[in-house]
DRENMI-540694 format. One line per field, with one value per atom (N, C-alpha, C, CB): atom name; residue number from 1; x, y, z; residue in three letters. Coordinates in pm, 1 decimal, always signed. Glycine has a CB too. Layout:
<rs>
name CA, ...
resi NUM, ...
c1 X, ...
c2 Y, ...
c3 Z, ...
resn ala, ...
</rs>
This chain:
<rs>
name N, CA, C, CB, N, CA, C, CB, N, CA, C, CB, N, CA, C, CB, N, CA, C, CB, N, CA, C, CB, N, CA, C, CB, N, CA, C, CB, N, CA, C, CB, N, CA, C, CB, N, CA, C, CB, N, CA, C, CB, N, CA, C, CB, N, CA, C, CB, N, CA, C, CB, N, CA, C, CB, N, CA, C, CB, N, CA, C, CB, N, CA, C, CB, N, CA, C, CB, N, CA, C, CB, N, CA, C, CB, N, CA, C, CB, N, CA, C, CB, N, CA, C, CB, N, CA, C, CB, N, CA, C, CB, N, CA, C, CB, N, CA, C, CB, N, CA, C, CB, N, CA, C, CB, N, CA, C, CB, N, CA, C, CB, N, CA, C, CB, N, CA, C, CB, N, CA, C, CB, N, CA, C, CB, N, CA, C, CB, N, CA, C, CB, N, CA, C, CB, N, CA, C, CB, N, CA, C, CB, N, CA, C, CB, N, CA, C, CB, N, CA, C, CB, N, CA, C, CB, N, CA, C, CB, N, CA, C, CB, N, CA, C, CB, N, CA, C, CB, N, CA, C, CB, N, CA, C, CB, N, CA, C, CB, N, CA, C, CB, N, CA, C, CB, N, CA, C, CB, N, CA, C, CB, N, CA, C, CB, N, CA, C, CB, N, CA, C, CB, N, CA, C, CB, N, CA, C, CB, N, CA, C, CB, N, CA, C, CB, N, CA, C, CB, N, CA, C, CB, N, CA, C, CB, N, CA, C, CB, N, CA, C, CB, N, CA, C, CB, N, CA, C, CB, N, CA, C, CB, N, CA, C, CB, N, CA, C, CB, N, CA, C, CB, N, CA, C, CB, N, CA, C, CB, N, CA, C, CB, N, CA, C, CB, N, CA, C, CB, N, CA, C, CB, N, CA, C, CB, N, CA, C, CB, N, CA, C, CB, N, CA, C, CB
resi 1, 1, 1, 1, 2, 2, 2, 2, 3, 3, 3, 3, 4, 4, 4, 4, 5, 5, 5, 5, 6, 6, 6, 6, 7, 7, 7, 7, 8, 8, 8, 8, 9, 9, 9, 9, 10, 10, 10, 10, 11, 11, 11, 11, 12, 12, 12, 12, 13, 13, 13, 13, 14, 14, 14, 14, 15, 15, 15, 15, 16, 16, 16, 16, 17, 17, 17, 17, 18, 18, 18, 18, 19, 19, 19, 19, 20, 20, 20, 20, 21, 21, 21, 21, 22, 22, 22, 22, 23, 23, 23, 23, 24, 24, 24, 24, 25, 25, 25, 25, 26, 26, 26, 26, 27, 27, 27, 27, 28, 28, 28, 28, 29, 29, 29, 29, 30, 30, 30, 30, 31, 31, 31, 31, 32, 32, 32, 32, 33, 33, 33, 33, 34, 34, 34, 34, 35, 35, 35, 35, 36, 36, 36, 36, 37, 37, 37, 37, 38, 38, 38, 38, 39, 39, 39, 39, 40, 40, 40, 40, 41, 41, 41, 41, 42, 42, 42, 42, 43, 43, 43, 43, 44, 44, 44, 44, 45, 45, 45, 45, 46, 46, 46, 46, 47, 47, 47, 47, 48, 48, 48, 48, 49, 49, 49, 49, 50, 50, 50, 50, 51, 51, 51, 51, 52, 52, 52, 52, 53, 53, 53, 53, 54, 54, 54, 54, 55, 55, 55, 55, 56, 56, 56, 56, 57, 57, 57, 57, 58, 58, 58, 58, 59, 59, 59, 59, 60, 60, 60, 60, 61, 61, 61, 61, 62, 62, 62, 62, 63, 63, 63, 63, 64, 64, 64, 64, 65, 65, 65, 65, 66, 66, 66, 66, 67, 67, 67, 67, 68, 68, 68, 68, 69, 69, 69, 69, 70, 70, 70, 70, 71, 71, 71, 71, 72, 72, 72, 72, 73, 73, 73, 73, 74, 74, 74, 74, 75, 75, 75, 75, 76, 76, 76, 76, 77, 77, 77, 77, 78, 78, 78, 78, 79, 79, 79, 79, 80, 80, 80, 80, 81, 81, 81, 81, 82, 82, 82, 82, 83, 83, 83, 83, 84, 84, 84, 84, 85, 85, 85, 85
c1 -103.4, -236.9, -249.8, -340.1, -177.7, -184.0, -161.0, -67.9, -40.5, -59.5, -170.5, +24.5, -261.1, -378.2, -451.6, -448.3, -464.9, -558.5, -514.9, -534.3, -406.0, -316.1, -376.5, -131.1, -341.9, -392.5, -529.8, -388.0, -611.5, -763.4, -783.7, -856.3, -759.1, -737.4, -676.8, -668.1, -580.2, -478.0, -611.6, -292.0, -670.8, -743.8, -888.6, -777.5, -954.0, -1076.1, -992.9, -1160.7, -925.2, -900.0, -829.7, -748.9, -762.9, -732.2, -820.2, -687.8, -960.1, -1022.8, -1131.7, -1032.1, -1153.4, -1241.5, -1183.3, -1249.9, -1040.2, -979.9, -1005.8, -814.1, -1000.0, -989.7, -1132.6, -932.1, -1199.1, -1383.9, -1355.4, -1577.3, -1324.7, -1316.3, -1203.2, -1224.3, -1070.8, -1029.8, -992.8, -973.5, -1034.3, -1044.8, -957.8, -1073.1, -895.7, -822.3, -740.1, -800.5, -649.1, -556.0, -470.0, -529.5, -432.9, -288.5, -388.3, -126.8, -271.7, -296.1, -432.6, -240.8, -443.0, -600.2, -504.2, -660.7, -660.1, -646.4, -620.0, -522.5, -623.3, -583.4, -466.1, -624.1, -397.9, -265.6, -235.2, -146.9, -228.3, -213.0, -268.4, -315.0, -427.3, -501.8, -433.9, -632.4, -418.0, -377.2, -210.9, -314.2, -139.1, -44.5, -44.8, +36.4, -119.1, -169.9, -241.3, -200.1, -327.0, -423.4, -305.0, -544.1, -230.6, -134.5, -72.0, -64.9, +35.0, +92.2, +13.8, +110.3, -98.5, -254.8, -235.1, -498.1, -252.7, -276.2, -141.9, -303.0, -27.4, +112.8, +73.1, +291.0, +40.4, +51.2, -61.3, +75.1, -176.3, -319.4, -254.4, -452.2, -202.4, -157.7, -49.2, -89.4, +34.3, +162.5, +67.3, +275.6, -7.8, -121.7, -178.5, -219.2, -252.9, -355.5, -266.9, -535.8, -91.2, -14.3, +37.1, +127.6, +29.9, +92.0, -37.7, +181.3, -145.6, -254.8, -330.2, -326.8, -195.4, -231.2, -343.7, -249.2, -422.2, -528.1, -507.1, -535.2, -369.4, -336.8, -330.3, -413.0, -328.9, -356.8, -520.5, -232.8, -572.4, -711.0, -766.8, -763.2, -838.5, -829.5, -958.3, -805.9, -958.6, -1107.2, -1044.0, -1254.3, -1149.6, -1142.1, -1183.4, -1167.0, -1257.3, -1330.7, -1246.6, -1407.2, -1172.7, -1113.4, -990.2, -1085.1, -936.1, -832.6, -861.7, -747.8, -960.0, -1013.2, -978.7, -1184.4, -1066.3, -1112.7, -941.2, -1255.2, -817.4, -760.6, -670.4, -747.1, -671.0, -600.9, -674.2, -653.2, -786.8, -840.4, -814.3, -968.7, -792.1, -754.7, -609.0, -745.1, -513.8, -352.0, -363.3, -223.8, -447.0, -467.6, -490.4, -549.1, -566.7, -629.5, -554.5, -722.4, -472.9, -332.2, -224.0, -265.1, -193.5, -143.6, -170.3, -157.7, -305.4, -327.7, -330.6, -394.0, -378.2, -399.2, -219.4, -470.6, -114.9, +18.6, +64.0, +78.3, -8.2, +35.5, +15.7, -80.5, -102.4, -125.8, -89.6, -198.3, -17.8, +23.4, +217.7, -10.4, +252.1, +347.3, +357.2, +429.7, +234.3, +249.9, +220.7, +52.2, +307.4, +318.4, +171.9, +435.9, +152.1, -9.1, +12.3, -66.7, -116.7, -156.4, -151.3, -320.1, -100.5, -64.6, -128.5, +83.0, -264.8, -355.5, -394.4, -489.5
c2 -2874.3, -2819.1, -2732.1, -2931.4, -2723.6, -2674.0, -2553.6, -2729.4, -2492.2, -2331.9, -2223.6, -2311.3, -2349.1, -2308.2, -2283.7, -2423.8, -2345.9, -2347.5, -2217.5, -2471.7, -2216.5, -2070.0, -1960.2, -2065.0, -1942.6, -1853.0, -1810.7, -1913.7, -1923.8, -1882.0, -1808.2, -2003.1, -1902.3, -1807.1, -1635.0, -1881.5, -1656.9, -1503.1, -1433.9, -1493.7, -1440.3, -1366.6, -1319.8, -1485.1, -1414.3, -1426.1, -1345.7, -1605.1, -1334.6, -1288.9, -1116.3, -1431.0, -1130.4, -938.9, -920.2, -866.6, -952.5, -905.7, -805.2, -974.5, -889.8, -903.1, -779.7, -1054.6, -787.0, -734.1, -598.5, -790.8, -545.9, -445.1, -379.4, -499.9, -445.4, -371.7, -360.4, -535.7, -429.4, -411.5, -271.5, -597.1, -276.9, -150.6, -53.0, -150.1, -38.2, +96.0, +135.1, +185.8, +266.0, +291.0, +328.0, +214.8, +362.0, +321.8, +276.9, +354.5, +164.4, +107.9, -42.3, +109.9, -106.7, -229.3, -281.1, -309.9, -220.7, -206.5, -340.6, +39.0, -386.0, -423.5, -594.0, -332.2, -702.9, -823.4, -872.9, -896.1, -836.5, -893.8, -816.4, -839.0, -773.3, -649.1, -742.5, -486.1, -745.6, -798.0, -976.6, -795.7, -1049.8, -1185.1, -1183.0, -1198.4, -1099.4, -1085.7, -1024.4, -1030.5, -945.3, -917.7, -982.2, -848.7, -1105.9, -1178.9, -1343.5, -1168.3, -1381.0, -1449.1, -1414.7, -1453.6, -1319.2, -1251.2, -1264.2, -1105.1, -1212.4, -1191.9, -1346.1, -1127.9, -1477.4, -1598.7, -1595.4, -1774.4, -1562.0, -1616.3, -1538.9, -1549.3, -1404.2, -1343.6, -1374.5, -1209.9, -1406.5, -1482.1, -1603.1, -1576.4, -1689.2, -1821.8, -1792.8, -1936.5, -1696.7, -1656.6, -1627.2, -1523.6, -1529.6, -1495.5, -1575.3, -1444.8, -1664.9, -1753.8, -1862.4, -1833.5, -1880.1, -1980.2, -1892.0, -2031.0, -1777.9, -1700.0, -1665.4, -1570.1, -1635.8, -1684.3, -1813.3, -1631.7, -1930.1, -2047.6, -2107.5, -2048.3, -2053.3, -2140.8, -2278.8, -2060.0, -2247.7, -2356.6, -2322.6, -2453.8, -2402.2, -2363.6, -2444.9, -2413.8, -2329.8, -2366.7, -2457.3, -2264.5, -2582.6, -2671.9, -2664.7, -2775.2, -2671.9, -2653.7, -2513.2, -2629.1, -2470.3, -2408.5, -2267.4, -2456.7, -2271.6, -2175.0, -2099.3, -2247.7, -2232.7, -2147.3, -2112.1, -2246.7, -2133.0, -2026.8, -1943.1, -2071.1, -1922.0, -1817.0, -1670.3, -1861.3, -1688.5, -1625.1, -1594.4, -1698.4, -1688.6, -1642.9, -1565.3, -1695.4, -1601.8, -1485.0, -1351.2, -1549.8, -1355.8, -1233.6, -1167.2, -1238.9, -1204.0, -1154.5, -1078.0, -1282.7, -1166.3, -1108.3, -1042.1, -1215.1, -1047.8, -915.4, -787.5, -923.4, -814.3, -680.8, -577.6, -713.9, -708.7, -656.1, -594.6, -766.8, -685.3, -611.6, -478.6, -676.8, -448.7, -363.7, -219.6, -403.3, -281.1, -135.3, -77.8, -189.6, -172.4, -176.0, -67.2, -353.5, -129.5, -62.7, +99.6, -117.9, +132.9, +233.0, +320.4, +225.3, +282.6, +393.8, +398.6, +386.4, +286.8, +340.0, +382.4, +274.9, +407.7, +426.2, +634.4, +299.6, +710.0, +828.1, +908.1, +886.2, +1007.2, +1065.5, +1141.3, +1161.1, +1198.4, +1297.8, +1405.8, +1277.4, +1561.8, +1672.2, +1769.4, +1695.6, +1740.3, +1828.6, +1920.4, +1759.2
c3 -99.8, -87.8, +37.5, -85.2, +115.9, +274.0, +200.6, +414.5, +142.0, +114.2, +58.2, +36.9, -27.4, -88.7, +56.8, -203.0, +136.9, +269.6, +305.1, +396.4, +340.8, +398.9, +323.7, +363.5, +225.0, +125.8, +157.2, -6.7, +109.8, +138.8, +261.2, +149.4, +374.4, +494.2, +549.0, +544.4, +454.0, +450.7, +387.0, +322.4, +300.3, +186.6, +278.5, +30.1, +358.2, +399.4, +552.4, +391.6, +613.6, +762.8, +669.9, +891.2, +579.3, +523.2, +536.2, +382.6, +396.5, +379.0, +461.0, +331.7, +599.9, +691.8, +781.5, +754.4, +837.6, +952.3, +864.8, +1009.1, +748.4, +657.7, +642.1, +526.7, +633.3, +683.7, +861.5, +640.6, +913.0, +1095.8, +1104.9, +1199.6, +1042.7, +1085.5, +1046.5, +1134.9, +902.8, +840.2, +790.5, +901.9, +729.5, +743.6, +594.9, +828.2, +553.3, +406.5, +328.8, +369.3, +485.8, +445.8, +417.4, +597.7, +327.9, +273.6, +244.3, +348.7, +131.9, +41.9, -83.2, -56.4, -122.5, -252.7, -247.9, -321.5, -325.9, -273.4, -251.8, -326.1, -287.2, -279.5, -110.2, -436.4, -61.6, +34.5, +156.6, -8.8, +99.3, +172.9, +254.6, +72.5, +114.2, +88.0, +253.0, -147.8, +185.7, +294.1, +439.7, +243.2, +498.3, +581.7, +636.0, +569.1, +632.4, +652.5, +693.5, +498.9, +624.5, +649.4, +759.7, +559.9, +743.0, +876.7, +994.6, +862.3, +957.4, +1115.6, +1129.5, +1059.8, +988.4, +1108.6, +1189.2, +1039.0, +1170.2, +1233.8, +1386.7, +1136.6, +1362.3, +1482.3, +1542.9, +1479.9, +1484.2, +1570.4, +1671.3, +1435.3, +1592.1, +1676.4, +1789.6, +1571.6, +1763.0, +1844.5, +1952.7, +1788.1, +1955.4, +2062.1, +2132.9, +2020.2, +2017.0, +2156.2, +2183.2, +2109.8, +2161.3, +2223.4, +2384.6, +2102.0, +2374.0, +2473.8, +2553.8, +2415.7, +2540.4, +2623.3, +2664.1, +2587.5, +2655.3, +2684.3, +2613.7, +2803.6, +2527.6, +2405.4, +2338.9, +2276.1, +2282.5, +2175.8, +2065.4, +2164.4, +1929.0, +1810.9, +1831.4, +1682.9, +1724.5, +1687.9, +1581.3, +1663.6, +1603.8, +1545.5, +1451.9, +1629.6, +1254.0, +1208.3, +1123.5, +1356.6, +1032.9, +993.5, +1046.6, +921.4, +1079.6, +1194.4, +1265.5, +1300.9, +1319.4, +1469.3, +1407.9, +1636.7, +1305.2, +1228.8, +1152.0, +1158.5, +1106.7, +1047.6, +1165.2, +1017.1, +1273.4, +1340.2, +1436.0, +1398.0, +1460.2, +1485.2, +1414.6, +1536.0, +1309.0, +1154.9, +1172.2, +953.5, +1174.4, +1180.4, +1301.3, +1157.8, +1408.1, +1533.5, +1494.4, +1651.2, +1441.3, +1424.4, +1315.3, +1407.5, +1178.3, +1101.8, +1134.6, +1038.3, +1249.0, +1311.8, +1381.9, +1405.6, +1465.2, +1510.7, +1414.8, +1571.3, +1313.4, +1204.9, +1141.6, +1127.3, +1085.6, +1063.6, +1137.7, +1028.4, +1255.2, +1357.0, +1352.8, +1576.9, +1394.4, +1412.5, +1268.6, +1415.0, +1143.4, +1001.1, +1044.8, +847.5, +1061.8, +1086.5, +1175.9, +1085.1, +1306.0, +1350.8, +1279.0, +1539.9, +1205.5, +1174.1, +1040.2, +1208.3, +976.1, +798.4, +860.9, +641.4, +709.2, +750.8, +732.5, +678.2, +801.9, +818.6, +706.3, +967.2, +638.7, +508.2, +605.3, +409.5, +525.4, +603.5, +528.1, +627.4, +509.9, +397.5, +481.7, +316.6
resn unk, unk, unk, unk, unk, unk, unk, unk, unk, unk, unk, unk, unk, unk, unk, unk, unk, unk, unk, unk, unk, unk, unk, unk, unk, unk, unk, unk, unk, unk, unk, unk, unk, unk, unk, unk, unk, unk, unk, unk, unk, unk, unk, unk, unk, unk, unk, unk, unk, unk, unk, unk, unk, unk, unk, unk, unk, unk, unk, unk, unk, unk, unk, unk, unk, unk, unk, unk, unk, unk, unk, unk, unk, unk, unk, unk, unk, unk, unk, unk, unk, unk, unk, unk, unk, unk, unk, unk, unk, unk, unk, unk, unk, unk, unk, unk, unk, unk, unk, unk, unk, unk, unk, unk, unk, unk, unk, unk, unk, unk, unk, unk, unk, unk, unk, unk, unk, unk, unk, unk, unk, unk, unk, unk, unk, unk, unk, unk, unk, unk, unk, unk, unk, unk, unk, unk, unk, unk, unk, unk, unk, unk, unk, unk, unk, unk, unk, unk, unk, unk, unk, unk, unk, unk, unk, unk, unk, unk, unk, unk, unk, unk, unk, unk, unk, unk, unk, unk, unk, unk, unk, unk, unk, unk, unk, unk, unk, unk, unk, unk, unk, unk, unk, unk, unk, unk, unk, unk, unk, unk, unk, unk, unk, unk, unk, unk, unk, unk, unk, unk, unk, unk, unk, unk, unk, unk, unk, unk, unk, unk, unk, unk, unk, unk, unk, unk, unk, unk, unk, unk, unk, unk, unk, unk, unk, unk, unk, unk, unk, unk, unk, unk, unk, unk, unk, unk, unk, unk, unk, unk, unk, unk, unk, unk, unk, unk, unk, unk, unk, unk, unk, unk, unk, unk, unk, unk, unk, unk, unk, unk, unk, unk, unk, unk, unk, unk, unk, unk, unk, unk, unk, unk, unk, unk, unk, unk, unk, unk, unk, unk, unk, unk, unk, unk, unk, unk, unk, unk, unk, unk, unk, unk, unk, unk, unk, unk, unk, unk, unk, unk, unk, unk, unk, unk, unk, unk, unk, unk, unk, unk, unk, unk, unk, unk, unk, unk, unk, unk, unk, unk, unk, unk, unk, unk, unk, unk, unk, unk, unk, unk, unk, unk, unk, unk, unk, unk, unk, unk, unk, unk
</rs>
């Protein structure tokens, strides 16, 4: 049942970081679903390296997934290739 948790989480922190940073890379759910996962790994890597901890609750992983999505995403974007219209 823990991956279902993961999941939900991956899905609810894409979704979110994806209205916060715009943009055209990794649209759509599945996109979203994996990007939002990744964000929690790199959320927690973060607030372990700013001495935080892991965040205990649903809440406080939500909110750190969405932190490392954000990171993710912004990261997607400067390396996905620019439109030359």
């Amino acid at each position: 049942m823990d991956w279902l948790y993961w999941i939900v989480i991956g899905f609810l922190a894409g979704a979110l970081s994806g209205a916060v940073v715009g943009g055209r890379t990794a649209r759509g759910c599945l996109p979203n679903i994996i990007v939002g996962i990744i964000g929690a790994f790199v959320g927690g890597w973060l607030a372990q390296q700013l001495g935080f901890g892991a965040g205990q609750g649903f809440i406080a992983a939500l909110i750190l997934a969405i932190v490392g999505a954000v990171v993710v995403r912004v990261l997607l974007e400067l390396v996905s290739p620019r439109d030359r219209r």
